[in-house]
C-alpha positions in Angstrom: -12.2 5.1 22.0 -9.9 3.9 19.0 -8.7 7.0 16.7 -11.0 8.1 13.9 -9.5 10.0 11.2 -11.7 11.0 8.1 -10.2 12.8 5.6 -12.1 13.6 2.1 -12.8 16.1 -0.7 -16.4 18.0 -0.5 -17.0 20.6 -3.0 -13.6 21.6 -4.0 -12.3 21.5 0.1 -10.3 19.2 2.1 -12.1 18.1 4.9 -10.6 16.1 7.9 -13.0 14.8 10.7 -11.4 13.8 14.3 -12.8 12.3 16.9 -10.5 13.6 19.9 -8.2 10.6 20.0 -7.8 11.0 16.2 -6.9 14.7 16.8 -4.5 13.6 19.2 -3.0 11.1 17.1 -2.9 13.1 14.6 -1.3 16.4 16.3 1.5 13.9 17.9 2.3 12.8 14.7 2.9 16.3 13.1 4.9 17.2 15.9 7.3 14.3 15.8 8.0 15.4 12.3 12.0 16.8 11.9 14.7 16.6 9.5 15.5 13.1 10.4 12.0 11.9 10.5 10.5 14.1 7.6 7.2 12.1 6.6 4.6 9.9 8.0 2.2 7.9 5.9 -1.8 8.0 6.0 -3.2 4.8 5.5 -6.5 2.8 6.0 -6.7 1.6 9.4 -6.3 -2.0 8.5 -3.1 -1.5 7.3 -2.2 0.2 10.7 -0.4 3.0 9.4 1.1 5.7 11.4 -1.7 7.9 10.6 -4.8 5.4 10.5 -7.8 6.5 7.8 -11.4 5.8 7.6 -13.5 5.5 4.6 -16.7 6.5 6.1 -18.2 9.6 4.5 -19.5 11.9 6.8 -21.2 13.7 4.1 -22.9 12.6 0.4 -21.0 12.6 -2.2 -17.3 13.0 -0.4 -14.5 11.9 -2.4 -13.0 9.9 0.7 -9.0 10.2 0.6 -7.7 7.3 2.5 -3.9 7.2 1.0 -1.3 10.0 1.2 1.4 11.4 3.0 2.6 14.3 5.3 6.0 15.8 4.1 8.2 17.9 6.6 10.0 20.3 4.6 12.1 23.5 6.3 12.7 26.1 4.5 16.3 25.5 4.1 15.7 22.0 2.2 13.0 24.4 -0.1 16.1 27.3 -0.9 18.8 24.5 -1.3 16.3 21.8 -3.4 13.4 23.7 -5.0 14.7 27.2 -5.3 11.7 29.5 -6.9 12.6 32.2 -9.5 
């Protein structure tokens, strides 16, 4: 089966729904992530994005996300770039 990746917003909570290729997809994807390959993009399946999205709510009244982005960020680049006070 082909990857399906759901991702939406359901009473204040970020949901993400995975078939088992989609969690594999996804998990292979988070774990190529390192300082020279620091983001992957999400992106509706038609646009055959690293991370493919669906826009099929699983649920009434879902906000369905189907655009965003995974950032890879150590906690050196956070000290060095965004120190906090």
């Amino acid at each position: 089966m082909p990857p399906r990746i759901t991702i939406n917003r359901a009473d204040g909570e970020l949901q993400i729904w995975l078939n088992p290729e989609g969690r594999d997809l996804l998990v292979r994807q988070l774990q190529s992530l390192s300082e020279t390959n620091d983001h992957f993009h999400i992106m509706p399946e038609e646009m055959a994005p690293e991370l493919p999205s669906r826009n099929c709510a699983y649920q009434a009244g879902a906000e369905i996300l189907e655009w965003g982005k995974v950032l890879f960020r150590p906690d050196e680049w956070d000290s060095r770039y965004y120190p906090t006070s």
